[in-house]
CHARMM-style PDB file with segment names, atoms N, HN, CA, C and O in Angstrom:
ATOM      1  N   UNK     1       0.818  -1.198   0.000  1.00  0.00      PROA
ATOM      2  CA  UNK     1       0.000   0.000   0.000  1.00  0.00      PROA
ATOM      3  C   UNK     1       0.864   1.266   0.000  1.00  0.00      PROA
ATOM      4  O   UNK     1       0.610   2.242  -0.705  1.00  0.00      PROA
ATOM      5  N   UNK     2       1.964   1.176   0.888  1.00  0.00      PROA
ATOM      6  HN  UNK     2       2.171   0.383   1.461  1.00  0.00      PROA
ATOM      7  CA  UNK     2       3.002   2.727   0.537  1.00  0.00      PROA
ATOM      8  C   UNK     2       3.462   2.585  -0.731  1.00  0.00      PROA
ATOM      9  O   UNK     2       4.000   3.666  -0.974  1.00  0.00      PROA
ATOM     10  N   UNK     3       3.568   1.856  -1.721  1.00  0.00      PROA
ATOM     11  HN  UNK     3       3.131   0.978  -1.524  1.00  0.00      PROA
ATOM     12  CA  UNK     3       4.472   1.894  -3.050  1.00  0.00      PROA
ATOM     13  C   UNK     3       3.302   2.689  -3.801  1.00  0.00      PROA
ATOM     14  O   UNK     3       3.525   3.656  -4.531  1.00  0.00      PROA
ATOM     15  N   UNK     4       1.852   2.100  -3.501  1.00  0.00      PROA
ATOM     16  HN  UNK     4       1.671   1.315  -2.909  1.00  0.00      PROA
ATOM     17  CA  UNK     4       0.989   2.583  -4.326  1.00  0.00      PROA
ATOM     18  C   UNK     4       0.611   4.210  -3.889  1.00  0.00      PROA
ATOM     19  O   UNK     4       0.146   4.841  -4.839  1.00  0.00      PROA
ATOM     20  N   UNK     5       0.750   5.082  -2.451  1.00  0.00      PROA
ATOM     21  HN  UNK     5       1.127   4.569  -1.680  1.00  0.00      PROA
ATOM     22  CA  UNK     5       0.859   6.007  -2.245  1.00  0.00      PROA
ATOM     23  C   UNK     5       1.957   6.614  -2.264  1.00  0.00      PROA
ATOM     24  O   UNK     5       1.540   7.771  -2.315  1.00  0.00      PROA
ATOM     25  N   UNK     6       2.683   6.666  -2.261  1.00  0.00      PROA
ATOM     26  HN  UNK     6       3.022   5.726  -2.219  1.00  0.00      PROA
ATOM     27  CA  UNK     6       4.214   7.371  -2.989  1.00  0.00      PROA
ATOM     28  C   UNK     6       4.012   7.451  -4.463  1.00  0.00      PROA
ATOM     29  O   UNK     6       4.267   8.473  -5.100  1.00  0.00      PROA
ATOM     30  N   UNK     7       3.583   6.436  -4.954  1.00  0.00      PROA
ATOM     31  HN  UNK     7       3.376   5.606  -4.436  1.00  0.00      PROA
ATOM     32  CA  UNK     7       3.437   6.641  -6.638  1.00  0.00      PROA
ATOM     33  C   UNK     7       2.407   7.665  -7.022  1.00  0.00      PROA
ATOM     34  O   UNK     7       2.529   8.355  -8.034  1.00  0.00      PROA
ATOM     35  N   UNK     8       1.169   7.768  -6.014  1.00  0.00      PROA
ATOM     36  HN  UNK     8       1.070   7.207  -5.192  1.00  0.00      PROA
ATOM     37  CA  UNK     8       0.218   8.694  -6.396  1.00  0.00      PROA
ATOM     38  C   UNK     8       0.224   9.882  -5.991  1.00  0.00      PROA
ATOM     39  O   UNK     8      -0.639  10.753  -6.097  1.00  0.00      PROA
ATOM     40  N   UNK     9       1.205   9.896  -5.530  1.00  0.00      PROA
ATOM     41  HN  UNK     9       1.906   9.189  -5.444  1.00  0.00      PROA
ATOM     42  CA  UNK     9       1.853  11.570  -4.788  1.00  0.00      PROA
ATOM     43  C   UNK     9       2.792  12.258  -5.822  1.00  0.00      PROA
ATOM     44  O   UNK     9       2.685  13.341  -6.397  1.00  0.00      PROA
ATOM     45  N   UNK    10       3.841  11.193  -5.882  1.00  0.00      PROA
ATOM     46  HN  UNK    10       3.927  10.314  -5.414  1.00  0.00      PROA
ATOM     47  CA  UNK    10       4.223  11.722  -7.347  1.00  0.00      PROA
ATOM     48  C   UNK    10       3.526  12.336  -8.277  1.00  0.00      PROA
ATOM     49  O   UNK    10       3.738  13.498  -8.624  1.00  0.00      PROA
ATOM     50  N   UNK    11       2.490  11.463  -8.827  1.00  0.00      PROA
ATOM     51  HN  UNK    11       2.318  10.519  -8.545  1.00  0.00      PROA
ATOM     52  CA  UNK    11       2.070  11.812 -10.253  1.00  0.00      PROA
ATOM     53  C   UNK    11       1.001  12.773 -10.067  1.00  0.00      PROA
ATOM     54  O   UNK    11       0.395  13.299 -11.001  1.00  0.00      PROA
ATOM     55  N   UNK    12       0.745  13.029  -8.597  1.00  0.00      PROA
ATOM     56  HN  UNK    12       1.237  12.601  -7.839  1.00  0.00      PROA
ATOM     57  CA  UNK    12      -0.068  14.334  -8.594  1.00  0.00      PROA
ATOM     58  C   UNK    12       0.726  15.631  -8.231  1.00  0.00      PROA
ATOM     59  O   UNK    12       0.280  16.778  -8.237  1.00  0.00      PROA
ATOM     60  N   UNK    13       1.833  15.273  -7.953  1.00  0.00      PROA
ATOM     61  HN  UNK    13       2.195  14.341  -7.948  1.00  0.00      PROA
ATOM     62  CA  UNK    13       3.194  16.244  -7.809  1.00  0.00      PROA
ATOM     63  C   UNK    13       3.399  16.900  -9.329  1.00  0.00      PROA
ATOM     64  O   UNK    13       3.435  18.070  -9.712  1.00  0.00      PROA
ATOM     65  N   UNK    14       3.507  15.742  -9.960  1.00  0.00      PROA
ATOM     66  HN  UNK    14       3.479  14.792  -9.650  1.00  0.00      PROA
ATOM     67  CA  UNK    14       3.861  16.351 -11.489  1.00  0.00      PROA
ATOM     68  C   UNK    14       3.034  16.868 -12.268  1.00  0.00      PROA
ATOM     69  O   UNK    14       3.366  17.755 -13.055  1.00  0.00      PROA
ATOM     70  N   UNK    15       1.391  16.237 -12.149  1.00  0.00      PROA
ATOM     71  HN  UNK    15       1.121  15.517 -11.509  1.00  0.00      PROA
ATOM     72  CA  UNK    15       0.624  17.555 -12.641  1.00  0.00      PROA
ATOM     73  C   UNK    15       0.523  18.486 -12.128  1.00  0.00      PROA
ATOM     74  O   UNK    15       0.263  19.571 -12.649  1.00  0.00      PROA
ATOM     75  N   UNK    16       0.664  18.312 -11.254  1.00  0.00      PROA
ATOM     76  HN  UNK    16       0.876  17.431 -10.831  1.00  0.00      PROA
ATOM     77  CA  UNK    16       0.877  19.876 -10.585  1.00  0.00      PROA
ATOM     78  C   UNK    16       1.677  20.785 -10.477  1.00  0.00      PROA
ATOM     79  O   UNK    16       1.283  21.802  -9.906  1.00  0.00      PROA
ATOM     80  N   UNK    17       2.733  20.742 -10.865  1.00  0.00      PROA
ATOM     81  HN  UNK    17       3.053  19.916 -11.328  1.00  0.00      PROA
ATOM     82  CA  UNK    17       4.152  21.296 -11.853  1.00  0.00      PROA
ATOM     83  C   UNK    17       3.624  21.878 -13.057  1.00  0.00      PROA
ATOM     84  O   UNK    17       3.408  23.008 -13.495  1.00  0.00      PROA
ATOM     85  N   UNK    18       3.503  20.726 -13.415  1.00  0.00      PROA
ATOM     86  HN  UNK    18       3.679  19.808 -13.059  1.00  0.00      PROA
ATOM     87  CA  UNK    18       2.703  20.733 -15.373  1.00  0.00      PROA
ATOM     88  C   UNK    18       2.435  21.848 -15.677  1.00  0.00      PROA
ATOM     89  O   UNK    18       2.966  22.678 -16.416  1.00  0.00      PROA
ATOM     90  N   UNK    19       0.836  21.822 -14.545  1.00  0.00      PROA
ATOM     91  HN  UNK    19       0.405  21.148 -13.945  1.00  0.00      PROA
ATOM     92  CA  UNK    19       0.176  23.219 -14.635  1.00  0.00      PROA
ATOM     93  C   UNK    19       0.758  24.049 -14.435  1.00  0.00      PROA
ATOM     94  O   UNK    19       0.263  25.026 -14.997  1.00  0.00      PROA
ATOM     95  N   UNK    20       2.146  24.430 -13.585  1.00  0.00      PROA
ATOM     96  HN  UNK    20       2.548  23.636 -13.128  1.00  0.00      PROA
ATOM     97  CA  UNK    20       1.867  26.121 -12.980  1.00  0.00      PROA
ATOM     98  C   UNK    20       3.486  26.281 -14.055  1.00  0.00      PROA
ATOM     99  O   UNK    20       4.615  26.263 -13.564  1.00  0.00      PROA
ATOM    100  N   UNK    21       3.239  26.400 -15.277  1.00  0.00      PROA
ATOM    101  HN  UNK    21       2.323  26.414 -15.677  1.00  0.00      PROA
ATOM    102  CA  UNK    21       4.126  27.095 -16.444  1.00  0.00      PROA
ATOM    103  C   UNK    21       4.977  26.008 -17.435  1.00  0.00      PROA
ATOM    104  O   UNK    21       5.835  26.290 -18.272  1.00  0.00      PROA
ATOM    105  N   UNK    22       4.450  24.669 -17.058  1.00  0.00      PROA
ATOM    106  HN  UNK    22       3.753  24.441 -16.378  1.00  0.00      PROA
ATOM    107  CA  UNK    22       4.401  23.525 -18.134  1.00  0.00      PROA
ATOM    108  C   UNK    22       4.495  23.681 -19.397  1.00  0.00      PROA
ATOM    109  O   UNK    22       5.234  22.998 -20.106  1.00  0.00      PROA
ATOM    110  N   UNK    23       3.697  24.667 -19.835  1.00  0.00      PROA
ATOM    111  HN  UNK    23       3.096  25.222 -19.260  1.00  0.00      PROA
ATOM    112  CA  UNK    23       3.081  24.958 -21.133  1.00  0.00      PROA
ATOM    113  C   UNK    23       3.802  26.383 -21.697  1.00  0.00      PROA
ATOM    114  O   UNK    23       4.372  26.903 -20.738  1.00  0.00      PROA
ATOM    115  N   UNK    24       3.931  27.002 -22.638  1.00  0.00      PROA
ATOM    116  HN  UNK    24       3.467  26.579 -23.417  1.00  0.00      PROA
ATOM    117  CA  UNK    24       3.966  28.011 -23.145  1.00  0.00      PROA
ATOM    118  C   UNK    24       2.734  29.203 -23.236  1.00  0.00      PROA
ATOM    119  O   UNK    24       1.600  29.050 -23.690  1.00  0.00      PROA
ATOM    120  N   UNK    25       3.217  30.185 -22.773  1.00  0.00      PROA
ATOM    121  HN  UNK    25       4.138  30.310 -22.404  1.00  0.00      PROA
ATOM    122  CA  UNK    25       1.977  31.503 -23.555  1.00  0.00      PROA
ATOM    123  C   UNK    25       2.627  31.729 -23.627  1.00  0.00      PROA
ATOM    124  O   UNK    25       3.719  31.396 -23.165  1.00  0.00      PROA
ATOM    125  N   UNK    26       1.917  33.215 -24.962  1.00  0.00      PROA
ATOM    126  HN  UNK    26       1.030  33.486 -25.337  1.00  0.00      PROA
ATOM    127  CA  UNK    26       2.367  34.209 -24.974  1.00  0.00      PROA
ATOM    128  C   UNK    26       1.328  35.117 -24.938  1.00  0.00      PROA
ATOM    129  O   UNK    26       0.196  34.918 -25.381  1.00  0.00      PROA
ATOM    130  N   UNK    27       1.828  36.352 -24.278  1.00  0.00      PROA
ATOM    131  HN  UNK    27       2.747  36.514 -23.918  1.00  0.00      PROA
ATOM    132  CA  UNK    27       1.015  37.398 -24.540  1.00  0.00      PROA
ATOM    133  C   UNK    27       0.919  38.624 -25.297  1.00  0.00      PROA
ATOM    134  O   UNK    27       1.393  39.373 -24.443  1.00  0.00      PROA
ATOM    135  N   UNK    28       0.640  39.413 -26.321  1.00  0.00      PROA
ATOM    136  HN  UNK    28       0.255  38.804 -27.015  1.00  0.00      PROA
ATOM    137  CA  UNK    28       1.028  40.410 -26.711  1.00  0.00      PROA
ATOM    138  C   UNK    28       0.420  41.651 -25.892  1.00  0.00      PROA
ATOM    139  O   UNK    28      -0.739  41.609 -25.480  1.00  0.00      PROA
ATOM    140  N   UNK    29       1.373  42.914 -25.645  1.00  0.00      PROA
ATOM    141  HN  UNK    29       2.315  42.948 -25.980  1.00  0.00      PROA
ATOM    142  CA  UNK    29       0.908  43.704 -25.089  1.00  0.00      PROA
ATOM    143  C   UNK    29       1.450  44.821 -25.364  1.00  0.00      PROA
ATOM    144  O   UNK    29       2.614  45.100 -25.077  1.00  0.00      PROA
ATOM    145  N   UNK    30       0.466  45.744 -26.087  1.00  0.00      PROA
ATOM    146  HN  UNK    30      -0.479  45.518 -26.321  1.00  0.00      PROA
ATOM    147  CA  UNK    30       1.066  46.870 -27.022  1.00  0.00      PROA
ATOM    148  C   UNK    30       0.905  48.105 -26.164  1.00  0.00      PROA
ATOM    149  O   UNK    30      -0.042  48.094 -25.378  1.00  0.00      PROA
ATOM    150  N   UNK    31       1.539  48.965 -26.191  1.00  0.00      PROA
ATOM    151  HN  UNK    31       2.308  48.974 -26.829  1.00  0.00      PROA
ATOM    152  CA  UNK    31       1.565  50.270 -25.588  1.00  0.00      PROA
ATOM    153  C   UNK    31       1.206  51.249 -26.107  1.00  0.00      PROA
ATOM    154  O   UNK    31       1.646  52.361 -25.819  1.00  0.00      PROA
ATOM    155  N   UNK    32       0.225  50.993 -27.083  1.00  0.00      PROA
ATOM    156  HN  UNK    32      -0.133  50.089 -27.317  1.00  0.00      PROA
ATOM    157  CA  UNK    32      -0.016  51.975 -27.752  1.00  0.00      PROA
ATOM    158  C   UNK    32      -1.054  51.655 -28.055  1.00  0.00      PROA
ATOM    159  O   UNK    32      -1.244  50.472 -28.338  1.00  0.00      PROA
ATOM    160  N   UNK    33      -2.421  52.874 -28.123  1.00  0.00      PROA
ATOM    161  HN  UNK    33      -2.267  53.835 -27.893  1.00  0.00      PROA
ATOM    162  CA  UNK    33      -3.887  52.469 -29.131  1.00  0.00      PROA
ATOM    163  C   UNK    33      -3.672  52.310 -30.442  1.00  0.00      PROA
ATOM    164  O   UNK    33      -2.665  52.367 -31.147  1.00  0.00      PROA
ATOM    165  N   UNK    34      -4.926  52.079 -30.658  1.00  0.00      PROA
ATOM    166  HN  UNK    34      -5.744  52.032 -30.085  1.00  0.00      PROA
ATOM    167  CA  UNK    34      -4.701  51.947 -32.591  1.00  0.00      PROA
ATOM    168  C   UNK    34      -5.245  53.211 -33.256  1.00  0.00      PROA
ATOM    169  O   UNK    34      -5.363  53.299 -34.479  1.00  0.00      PROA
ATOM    170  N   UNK    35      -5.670  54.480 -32.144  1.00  0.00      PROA
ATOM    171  HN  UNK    35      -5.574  54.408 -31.151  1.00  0.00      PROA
ATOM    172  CA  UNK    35      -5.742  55.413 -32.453  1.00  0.00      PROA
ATOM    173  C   UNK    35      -4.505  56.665 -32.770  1.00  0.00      PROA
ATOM    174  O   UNK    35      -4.507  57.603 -33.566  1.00  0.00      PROA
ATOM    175  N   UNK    36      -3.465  56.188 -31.742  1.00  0.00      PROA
ATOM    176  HN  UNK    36      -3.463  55.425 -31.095  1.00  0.00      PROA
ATOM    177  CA  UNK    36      -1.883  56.559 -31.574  1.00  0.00      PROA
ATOM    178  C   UNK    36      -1.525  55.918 -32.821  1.00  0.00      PROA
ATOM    179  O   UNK    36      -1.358  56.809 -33.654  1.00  0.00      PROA
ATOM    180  N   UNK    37      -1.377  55.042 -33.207  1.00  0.00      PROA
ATOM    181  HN  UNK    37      -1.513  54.318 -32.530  1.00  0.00      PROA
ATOM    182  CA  UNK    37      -0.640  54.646 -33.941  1.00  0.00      PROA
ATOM    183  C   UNK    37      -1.252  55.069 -35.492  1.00  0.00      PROA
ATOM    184  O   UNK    37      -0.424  55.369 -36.352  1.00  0.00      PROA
ATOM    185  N   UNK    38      -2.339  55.084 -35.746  1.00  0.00      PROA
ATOM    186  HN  UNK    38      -3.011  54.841 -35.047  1.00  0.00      PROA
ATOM    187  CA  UNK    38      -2.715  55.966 -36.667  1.00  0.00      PROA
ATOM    188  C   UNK    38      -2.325  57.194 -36.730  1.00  0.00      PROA
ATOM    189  O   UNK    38      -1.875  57.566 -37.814  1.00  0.00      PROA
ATOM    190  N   UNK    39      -2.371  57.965 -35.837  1.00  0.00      PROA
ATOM    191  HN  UNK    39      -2.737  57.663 -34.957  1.00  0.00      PROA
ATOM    192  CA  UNK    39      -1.710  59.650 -35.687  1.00  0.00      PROA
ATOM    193  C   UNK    39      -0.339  59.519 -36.012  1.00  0.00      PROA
ATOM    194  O   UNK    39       0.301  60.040 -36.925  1.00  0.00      PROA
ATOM    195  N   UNK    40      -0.054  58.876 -35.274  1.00  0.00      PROA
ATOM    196  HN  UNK    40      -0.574  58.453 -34.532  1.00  0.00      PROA
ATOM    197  CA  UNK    40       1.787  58.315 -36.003  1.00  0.00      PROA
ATOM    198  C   UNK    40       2.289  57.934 -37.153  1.00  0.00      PROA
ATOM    199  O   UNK    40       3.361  58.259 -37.661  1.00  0.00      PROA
ATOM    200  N   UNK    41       1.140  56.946 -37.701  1.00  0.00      PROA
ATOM    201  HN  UNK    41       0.269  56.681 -37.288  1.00  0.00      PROA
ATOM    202  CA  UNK    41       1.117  56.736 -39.180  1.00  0.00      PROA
ATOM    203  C   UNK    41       0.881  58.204 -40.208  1.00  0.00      PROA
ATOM    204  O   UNK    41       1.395  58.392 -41.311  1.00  0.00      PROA
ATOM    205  N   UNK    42      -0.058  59.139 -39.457  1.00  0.00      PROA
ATOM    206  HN  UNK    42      -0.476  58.986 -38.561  1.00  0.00      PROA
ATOM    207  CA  UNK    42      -0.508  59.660 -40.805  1.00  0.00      PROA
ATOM    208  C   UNK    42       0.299  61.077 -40.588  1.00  0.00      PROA
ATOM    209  O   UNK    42       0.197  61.995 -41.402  1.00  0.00      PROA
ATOM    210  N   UNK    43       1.335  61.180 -39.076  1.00  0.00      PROA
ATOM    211  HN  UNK    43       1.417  60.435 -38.414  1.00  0.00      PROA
ATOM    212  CA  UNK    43       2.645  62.138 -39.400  1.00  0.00      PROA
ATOM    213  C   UNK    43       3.808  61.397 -39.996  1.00  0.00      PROA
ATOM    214  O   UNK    43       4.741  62.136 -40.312  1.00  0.00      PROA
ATOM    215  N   UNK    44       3.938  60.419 -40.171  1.00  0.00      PROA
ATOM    216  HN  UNK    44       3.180  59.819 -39.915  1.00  0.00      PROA
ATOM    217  CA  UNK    44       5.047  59.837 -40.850  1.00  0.00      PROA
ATOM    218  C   UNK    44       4.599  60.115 -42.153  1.00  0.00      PROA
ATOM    219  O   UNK    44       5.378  60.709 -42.899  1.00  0.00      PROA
ATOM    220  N   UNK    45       3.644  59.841 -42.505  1.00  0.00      PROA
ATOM    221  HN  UNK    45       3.011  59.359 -41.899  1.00  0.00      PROA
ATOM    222  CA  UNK    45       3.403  60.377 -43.879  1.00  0.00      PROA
ATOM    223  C   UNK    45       3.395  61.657 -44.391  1.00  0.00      PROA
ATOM    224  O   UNK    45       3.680  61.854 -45.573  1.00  0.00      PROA
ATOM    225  N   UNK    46       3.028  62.771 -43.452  1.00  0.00      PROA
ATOM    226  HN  UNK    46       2.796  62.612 -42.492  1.00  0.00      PROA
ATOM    227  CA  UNK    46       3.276  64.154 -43.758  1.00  0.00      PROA
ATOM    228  C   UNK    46       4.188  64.594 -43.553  1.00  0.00      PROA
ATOM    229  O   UNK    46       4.170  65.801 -43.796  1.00  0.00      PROA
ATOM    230  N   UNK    47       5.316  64.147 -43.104  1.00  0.00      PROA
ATOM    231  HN  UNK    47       5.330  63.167 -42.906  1.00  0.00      PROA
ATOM    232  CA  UNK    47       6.866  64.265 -43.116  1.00  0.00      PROA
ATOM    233  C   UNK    47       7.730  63.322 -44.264  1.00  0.00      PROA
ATOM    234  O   UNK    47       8.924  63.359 -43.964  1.00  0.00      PROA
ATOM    235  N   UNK    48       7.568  62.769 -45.075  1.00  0.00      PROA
ATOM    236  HN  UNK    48       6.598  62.740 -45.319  1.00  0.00      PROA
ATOM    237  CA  UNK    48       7.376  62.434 -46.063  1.00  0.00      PROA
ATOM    238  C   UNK    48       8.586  61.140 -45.711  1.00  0.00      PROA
ATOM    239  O   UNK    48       9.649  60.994 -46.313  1.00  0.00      PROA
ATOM    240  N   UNK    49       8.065  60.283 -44.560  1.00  0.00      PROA
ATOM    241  HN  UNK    49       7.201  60.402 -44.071  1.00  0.00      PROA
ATOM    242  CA  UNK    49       8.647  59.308 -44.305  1.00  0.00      PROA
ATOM    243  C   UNK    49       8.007  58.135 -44.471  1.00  0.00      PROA
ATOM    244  O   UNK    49       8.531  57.138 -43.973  1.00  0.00      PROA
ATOM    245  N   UNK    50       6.770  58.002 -45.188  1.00  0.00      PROA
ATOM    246  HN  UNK    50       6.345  58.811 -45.592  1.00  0.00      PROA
ATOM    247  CA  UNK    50       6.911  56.747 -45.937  1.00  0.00      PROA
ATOM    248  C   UNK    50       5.641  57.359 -47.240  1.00  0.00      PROA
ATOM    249  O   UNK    50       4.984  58.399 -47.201  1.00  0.00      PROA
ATOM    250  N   UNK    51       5.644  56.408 -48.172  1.00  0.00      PROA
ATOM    251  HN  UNK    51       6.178  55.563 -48.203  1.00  0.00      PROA
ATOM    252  CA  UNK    51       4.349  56.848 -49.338  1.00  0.00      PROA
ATOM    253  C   UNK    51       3.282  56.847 -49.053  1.00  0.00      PROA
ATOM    254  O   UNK    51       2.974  56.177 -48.067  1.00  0.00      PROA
ATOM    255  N   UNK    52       2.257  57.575 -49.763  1.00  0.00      PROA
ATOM    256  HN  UNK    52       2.507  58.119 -50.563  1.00  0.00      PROA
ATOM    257  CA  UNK    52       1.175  57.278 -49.744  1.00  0.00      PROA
ATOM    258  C   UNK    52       0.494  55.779 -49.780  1.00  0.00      PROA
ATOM    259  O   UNK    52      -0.608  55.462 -49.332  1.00  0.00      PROA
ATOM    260  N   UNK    53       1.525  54.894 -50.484  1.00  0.00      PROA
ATOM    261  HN  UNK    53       2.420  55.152 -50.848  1.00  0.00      PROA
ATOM    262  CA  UNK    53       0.954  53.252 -50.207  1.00  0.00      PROA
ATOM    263  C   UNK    53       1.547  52.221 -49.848  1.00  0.00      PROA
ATOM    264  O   UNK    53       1.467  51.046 -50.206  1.00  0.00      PROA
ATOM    265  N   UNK    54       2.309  52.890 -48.914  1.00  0.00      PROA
ATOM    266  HN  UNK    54       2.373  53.844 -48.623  1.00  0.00      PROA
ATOM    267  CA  UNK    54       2.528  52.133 -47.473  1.00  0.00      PROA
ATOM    268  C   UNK    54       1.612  53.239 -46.683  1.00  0.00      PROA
ATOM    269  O   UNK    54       0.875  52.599 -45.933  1.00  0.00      PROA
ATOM    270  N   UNK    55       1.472  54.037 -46.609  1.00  0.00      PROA
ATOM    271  HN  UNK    55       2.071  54.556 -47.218  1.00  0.00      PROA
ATOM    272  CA  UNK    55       0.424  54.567 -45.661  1.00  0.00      PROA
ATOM    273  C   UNK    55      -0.838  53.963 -45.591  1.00  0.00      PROA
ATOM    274  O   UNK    55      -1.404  53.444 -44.628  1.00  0.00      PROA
ATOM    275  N   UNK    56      -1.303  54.151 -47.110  1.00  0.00      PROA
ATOM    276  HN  UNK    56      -0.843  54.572 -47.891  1.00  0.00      PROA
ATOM    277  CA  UNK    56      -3.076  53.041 -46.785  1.00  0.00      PROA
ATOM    278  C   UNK    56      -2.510  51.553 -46.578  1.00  0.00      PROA
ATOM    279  O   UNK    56      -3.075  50.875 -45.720  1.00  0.00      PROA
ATOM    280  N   UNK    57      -1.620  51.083 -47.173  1.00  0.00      PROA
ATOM    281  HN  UNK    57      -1.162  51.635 -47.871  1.00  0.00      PROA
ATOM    282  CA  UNK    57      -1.283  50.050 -47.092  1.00  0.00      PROA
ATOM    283  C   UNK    57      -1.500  49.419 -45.134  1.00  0.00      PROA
ATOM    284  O   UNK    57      -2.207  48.514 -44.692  1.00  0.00      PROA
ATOM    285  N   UNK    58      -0.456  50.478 -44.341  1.00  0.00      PROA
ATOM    286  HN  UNK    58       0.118  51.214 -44.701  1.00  0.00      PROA
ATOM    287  CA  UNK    58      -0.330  49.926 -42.899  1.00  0.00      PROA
ATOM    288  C   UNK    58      -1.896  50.729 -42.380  1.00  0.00      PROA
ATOM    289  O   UNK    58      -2.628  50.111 -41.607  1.00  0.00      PROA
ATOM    290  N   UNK    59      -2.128  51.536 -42.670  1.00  0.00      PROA
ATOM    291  HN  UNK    59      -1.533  52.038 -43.297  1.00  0.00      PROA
ATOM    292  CA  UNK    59      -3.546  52.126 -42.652  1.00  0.00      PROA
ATOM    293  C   UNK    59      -4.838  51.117 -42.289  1.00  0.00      PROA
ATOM    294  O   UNK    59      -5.460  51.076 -41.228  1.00  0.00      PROA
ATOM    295  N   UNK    60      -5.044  50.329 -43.483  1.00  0.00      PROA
ATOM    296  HN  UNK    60      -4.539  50.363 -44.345  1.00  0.00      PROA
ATOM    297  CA  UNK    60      -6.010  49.554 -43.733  1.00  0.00      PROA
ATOM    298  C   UNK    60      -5.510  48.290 -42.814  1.00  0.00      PROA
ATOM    299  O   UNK    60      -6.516  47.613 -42.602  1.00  0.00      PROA
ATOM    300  N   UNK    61      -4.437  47.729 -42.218  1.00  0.00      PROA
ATOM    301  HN  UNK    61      -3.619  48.280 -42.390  1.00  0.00      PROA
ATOM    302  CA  UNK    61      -3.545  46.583 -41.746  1.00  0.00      PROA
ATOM    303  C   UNK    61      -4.202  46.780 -39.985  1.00  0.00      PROA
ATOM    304  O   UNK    61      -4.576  45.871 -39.244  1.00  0.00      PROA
ATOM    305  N   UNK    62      -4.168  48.304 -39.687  1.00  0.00      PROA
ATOM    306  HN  UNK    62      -3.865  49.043 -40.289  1.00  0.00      PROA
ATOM    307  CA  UNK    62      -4.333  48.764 -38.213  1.00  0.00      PROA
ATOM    308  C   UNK    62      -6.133  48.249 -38.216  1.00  0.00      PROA
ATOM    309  O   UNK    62      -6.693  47.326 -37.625  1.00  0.00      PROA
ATOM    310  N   UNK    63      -6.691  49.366 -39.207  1.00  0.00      PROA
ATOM    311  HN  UNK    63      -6.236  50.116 -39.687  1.00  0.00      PROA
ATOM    312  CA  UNK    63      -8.220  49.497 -38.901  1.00  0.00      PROA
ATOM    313  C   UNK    63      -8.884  47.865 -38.846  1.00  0.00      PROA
ATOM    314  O   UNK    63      -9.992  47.625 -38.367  1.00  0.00      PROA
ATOM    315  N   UNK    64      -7.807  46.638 -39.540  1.00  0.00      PROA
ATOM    316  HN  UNK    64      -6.907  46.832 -39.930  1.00  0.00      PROA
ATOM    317  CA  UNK    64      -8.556  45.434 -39.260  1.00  0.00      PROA
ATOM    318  C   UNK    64      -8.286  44.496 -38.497  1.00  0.00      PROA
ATOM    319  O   UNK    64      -8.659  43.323 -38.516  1.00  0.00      PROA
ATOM    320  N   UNK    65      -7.360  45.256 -37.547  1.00  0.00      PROA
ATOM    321  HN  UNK    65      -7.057  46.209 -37.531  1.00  0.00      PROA
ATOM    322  CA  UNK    65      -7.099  44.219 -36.315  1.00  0.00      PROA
ATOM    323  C   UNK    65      -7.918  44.899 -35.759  1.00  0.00      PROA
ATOM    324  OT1 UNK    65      -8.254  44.639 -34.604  1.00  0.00      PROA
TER     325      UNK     65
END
């Protein structure tokens, strides 16, 4: 009977490991709105730091996330 409780201590030891970062996430976490980053986009463009199509281009890329 102890071989069989030592064994089940274990293996509830190890899921229980498992769980607490076993696995991978990730999280993304941007610092910025997608309203900022539009304003940013559309002075980079009036400073004539990127074209007009990369502008709609990243433009249209923001408004559909």
């Amino acid at each position: 009977m102890t071989r069989f409780t030592t064994g089940a201590v274990m293996i509830v030891a190890l899921l229980g490991m498992s769980a607490c970062g076993g696995g991978k996430t990730t999280t993304n976490v941007s610092g910025t709105t997608t309203g900022q980053e539009l304003t940013d986009l559309k002075a980079a463009l009036d400073n004539g730091i990127i074209t007009e199509s990369e502008y709609e281009k990243k433009r249209k890329e923001l408004l559909k996330n």
